[in-house]
N, C-alpha and C positions, 0 to 999 in steps of 0.2 A: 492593175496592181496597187497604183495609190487607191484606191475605194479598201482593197483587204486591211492595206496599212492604215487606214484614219479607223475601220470598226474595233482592229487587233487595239490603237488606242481608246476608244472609245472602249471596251472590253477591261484595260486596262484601269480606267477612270471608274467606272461602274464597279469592278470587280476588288478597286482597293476599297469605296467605300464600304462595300460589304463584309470586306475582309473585320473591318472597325466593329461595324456592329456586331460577326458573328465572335470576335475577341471577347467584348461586352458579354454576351450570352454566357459564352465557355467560362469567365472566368464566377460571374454570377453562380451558375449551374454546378461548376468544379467546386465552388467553395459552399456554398449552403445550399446545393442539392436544389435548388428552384428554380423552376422552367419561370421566367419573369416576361408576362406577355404583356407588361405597360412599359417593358424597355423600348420600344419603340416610339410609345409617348412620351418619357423621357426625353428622346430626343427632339420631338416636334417642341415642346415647352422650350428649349432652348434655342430652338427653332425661331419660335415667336420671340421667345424676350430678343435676341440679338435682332429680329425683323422690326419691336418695338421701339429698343434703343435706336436704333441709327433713323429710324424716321422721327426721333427726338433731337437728332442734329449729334450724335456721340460716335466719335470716328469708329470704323469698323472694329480695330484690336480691343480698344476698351468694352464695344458690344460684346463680343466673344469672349473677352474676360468675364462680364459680368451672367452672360448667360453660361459658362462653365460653372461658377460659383454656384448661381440659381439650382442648377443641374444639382449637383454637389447636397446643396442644402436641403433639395425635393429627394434624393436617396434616403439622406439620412432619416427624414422624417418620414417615409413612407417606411424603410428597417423599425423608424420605433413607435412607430402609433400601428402599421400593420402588419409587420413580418414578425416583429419580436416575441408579441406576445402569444403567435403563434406557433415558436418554434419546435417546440415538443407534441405538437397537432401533425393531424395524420399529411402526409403530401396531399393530399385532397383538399386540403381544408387552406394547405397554402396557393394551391393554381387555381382556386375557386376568387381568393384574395387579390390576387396576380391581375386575374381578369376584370374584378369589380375595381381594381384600381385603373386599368387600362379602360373601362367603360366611363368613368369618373371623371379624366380627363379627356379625352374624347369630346365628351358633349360639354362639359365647361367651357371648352376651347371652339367650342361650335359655338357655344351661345354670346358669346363673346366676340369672335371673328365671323361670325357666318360659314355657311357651307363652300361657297365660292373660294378657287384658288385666289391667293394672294401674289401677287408678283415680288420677286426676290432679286432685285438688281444684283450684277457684278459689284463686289466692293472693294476689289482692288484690280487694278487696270494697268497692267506688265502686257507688253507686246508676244505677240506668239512666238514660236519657235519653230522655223525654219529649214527644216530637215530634208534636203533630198525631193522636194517639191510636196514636200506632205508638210499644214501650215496645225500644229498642234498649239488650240490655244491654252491662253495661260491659267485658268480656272483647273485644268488639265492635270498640266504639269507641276500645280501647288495642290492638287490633293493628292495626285499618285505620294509625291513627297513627302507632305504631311504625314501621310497615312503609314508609310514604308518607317519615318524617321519617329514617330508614336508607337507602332509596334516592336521597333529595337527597342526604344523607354521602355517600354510595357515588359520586356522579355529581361533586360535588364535588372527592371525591379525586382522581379519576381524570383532570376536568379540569384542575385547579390547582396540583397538589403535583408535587415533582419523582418522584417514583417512580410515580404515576400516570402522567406521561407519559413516564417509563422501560416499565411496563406495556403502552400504548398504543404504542410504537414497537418492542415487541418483537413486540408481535401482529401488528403490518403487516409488517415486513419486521427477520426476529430478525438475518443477518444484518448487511444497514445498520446497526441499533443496535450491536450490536460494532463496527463500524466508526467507530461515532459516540462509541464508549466509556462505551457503557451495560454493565454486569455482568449478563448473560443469565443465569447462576447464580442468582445475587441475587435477581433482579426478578421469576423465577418460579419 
């Protein structure tokens, strides 16, 4: 019975990260219509930087800070050197973009680090959790968390704040929101 209960977590663990990424996707796709197949290098790149920082001696929260930023700053410039000037091109012309950006980084990032896995130590070291002779460790239990307490933020946003629901009206009907004098530029 403990063996079902450590994979049900293990399941758990695996399945909120995914949950993150397929959010990412849905809300990419919900809002400007693009299947984006370098969101996944996205997140390798912040990947690396937070893998960089902390083998430069910078505590793990400020790594994660700084690779969020990065993250943040490689969107925006990939929206306006290669999504932007796109956007009234056929969706072909933008998944064809999508993928020579994800091919772009890819091998940057190879040529750079190599093909070989790189090891990614634990960088925060909280004791497991002790449940009923099932010993879930902490890595676990901070991203089930994370993950759960980012997608309330994220649902949040999206219902309450004004540019969430500038988001949400560009997704259902982009032009009505022009017409409503939301900034379609802007908002996505």
């Amino acid at each position: 019975m403990n063996q079902f209960f450590m994979q049900f977590i293990n399941g758990l663990n695996i399945g909120s990260i995914y949950a993150l990424i397929a959010l990412g996707y849905t809300m990419v796709y919900g809002i400007a219509k693009l299947i984006n197949f370098a969101h996944g290098d996205v997140i390798m790149v912040g990947a690396y930087i937070s893998f960089i920082s902390m083998k430069f001696g910078l505590p793990w929260w400020l790594a994660v800070i700084i690779s969020i930023v990065a993250c943040a700053v490689l969107g925006v410039v990939m929206e306006k050197v290669a999504y932007k000037p796109l956007r009234n091109a056929s969706r072909i012309s933008l998944l064809i973009t999508a993928i020579g950006i994800s091919y772009l980084l890819q091998n940057l990032f190879q040529l750079i680090f190599g093909a070989n896995p790189q090891p990614y130590h634990a960088f925060i070291t909280l004791p497991a959790l002790n449940l009923g002779g099932i010993s879930i460790q902490a890595n676990y239990y901070i991203t089930f968390s994370v993950s759960v307490l980012l997608m309330i933020l994220l649902t949040l946003f999206v219902n309450k704040t004004t540019m969430g629901k500038a988001m949400r009206a560009v997704s259902e009907d982009e032009g009505a929101a022009k017409l409503m004098g939301i900034n379609v530029d802007t908002t996505i």
